[in-house]
C-alpha positions in Angstrom: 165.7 273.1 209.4 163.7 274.8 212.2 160.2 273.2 212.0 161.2 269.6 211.2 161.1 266.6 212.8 164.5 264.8 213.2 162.9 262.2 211.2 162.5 264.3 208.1 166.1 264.0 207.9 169.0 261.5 206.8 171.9 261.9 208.0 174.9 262.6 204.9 178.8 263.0 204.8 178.0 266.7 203.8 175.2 267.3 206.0 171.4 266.9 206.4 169.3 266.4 202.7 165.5 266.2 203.2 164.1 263.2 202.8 160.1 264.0 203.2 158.2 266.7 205.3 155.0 264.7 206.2 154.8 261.0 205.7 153.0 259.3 202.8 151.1 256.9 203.9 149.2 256.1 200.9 152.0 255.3 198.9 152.8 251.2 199.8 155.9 248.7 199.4 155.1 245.7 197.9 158.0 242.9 198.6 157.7 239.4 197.5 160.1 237.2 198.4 160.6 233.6 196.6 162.3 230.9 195.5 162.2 229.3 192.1 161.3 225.9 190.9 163.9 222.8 191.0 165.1 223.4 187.5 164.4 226.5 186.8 167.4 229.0 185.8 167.5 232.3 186.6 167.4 233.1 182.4 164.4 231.4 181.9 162.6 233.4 185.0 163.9 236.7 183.8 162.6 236.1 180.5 159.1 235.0 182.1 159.2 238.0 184.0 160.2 240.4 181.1 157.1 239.1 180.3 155.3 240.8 182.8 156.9 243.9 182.5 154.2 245.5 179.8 151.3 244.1 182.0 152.7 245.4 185.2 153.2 249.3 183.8 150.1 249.8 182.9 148.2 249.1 185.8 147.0 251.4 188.0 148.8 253.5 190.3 152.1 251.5 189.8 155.3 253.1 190.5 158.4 251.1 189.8 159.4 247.7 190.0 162.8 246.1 190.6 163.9 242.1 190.5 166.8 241.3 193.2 168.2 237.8 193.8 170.3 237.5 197.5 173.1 235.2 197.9 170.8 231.8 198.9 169.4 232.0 196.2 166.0 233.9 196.9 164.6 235.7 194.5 162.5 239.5 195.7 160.3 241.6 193.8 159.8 245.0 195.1 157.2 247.2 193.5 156.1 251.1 194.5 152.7 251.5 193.8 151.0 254.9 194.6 148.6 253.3 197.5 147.7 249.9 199.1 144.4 250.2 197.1 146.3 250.2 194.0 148.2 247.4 194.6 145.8 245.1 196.2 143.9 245.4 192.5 146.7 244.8 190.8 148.0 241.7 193.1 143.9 240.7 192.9 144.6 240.8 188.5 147.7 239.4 189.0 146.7 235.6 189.6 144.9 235.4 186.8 146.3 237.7 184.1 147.6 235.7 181.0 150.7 237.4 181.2 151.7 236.3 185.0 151.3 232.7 184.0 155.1 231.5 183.0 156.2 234.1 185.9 154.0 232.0 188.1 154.8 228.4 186.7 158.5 229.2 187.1 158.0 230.0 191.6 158.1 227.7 194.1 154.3 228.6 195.4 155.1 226.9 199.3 158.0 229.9 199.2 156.4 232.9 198.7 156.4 235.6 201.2 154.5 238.4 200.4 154.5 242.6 202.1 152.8 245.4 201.6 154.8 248.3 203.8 153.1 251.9 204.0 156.0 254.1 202.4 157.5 256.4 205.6 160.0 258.7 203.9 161.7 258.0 200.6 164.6 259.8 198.2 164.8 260.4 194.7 167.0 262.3 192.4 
């Protein structure tokens, strides 16, 4: 471990894993936090954005993407994407690909908060 910052750490029951030598600050964090539409039931804007899921794969540089809803009933998007370049064209194709439309028609607009966060250390198995 000699070498290391602390930060290149976590700290585990069993010890110290390594989380990431140097940090990668191309890779970015997009979060999108929302609420839906008076109306609108959380099946209905699943399926519009299973809709998405096809469209969102294949664009460049993208990562992963997960759909989380907190208990108050917000709704949050989180997708890795390999750098902020990558997902500022994608966001840019986003508002007016074909396939982002019911996705889009199903958000209250006036709710949406939107992050891109430069990735400091990350884990994966």
């Amino acid at each position: 471990m000699k070498g290391l910052p602390k930060s290149a750490f976590r700290h585990r029951a069993r010890g110290f894993i390594h989380i990431e030598k140097e940090h990668n600050m191309s890779a970015t964090i997009e979060m999108v936090s929302f609420k839906l539409n008076d109306g609108v039931s959380p099946a209905v804007f699943i399926k519009a954005s299973e809709e998405l899921d096809n469209w969102v794969g294949q664009q460049s540089g993208f990562e992963y993407r997960a759909l989380a809803q907190q208990e108050d009933g917000t709704w949050v998007d989180i997708v890795f994407w390999q750098s902020q370049a990558h997902a500022q064209q994608a966001g840019d194709a986003f508002m007016t690909a074909k396939e982002s439309q019911n996705m889009m028609a199903c958000i209250d607009k006036n709710s949406v908060v939107m992050q891109h966060m430069p990735v400091m250390a990350s884990l994966s198995n």
